[in-house]
C-alpha positions in Angstrom: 103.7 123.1 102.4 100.7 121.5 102.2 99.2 117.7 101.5 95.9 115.4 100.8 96.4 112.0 100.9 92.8 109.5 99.5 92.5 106.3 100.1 89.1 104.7 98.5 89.6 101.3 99.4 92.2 99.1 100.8 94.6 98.7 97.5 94.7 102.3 96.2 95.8 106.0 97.7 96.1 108.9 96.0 98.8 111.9 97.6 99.0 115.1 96.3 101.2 117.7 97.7 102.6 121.2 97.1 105.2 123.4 98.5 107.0 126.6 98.6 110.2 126.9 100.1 113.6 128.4 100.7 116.5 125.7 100.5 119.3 123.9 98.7 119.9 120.1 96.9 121.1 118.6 100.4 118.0 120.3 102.4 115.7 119.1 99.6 116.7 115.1 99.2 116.9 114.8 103.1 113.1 116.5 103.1 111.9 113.9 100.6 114.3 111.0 102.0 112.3 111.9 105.2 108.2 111.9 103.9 109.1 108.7 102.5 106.4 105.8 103.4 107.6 103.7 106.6 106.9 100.8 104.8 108.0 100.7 100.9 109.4 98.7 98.1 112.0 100.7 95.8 111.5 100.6 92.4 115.0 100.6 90.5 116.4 100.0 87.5 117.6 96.2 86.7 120.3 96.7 84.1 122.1 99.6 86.9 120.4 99.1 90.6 119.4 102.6 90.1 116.4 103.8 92.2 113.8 105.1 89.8 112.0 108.2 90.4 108.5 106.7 93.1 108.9 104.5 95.6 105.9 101.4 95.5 103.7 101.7 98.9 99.9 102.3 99.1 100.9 103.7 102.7 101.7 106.9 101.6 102.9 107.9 97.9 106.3 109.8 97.3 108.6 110.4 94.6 112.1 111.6 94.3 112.1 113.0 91.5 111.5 116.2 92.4 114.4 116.5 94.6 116.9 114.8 92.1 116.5 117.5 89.0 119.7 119.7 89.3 122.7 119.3 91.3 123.4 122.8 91.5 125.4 124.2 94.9 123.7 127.2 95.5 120.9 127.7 97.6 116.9 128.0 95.5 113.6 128.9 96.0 111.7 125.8 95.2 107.4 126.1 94.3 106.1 123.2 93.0 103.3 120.4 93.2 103.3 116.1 92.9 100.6 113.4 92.4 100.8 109.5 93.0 98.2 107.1 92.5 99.1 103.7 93.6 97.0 100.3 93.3 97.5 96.3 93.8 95.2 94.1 92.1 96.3 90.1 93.0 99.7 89.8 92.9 100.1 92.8 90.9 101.1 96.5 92.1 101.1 99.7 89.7 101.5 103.5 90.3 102.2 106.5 88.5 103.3 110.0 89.8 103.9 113.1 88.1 104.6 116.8 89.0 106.2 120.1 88.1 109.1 122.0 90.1 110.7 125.5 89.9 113.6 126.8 91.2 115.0 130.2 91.6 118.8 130.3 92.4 120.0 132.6 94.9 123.7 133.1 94.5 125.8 136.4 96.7 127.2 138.9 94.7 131.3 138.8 94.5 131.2 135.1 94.8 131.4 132.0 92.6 128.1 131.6 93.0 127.0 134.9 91.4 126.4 134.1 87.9 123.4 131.8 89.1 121.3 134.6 90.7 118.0 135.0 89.6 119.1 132.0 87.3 115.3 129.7 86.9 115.0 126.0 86.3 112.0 124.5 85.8 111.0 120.6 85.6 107.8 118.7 84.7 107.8 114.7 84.9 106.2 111.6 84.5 106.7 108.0 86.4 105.6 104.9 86.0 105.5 101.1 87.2 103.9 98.0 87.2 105.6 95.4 88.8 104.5 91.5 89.8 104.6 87.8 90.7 104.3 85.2 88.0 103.8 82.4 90.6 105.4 81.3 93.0 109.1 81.5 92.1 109.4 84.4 90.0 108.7 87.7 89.7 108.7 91.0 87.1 109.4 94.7 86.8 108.3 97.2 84.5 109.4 101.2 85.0 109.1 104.1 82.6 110.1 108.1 83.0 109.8 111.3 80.9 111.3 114.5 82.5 111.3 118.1 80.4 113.7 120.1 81.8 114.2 124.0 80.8 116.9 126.4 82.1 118.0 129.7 81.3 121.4 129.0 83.5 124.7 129.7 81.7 125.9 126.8 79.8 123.0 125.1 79.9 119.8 124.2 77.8 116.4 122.8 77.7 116.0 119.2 76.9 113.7 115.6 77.8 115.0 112.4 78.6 112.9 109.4 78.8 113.6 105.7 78.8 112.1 102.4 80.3 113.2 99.2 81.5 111.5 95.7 82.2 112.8 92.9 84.3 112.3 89.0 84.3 113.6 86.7 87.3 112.8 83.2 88.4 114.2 81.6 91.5 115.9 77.9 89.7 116.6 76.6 93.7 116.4 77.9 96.9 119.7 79.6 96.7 120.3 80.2 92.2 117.8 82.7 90.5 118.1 84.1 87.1 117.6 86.9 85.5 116.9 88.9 82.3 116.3 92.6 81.6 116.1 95.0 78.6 116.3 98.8 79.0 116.0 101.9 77.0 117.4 105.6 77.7 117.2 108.9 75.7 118.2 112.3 76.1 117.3 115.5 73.5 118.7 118.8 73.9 118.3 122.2 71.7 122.4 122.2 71.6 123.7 118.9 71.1 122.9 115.8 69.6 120.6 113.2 70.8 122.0 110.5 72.7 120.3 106.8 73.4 121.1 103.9 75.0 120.0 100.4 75.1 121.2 97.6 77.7 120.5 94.1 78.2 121.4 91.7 81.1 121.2 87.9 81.4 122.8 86.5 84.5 122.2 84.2 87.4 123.1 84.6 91.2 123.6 82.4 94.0 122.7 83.0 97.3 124.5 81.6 100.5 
């Protein structure tokens, strides 16, 4: 494993890192879970309350996504690499991160996890934000994501999914906000049809 994290002023850093390593899906999101910044702001999705792929923090830059491609139970050998540029300009704060992740599966012969031996998965991805204040009683989002995913595992195929999502809120009194988001998601794969979704949310909250 190893790092380089570049900070050329006070509002951007740039992290890259790469690795090499013997593990599984729960060994992998509790190492990325753990080199997250101490001090972050999650991006996720408005329409679900997902968290998108990179966390927002010019401490240190991380992203999930690497850790959140398959959910496969055997164990892998994982090689890969992952860059994030983040900035803040004003009120404003923007990153991208992007990467590339292989797995090999290592599954014990006479066991339900045979068929997945030598089985490889490979992942490159894209992630995106730009998020803001508009004043001072409201606020946006922005997010976007490509991933292209290949796999010669049984049952499986190669395929992208993208999609992006934008956010609106205002804060109407101290304790009733409202808010309005649009989102867009896609997935393409070699063996079935292509599937897209839209979503849109209008709602307001109140706050005790």
């Amino acid at each position: 494993y190893g790092s380089f994290a570049y900070a050329p002023d006070a509002r951007s850093q740039l992290n890259v890192s790469v690795y090499d390593n013997l593990t599984g899906f729960g060994g992998r999101l509790n190492q990325s879970l753990a080199a997250l910044p101490v001090e972050f702001q999650a991006n996720r999705n408005p329409l679900t309350g997902d968290v998108t792929g990179c966390v927002d923090s010019l401490d240190s830059g991380s992203c999930l996504t690497n850790a959140l491609g398959s959910v496969r139970s055997a164990a892998f050998r994982a090689r890969g690499v992952m860059a994030t540029y983040g900035r803040t300009f004003g009120r404003f704060g923007a990153g991208i991160g992007g990467g590339y992740d292989r797995k090999r599966y290592i599954g014990a012969a006479g066991t339900v996890l045979a068929a997945l031996n030598g089985t490889v998965e490979e992942n490159y991805w894209l992630n995106a934000y730009l998020n803001g204040k508009l004043g001072e009683r409201a606020n946006f989002t922005t997010n976007a994501y490509v991933n292209w995913f290949q796999s010669n595992a049984p049952l499986s195929s190669d395929g992208t999914a993208l999609g992006a999502s934008a956010s609106y809120s205002r804060l109407l009194t101290d304790h009733l906000s409202a808010t309005a988001a649009l989102g867009i998601d896609g997935i393409s794969r070699e063996t079935l049809p292509d599937q897209w979704t839209a979503s849109a949310l209008v709602g307001v909250r109140y706050t005790f």
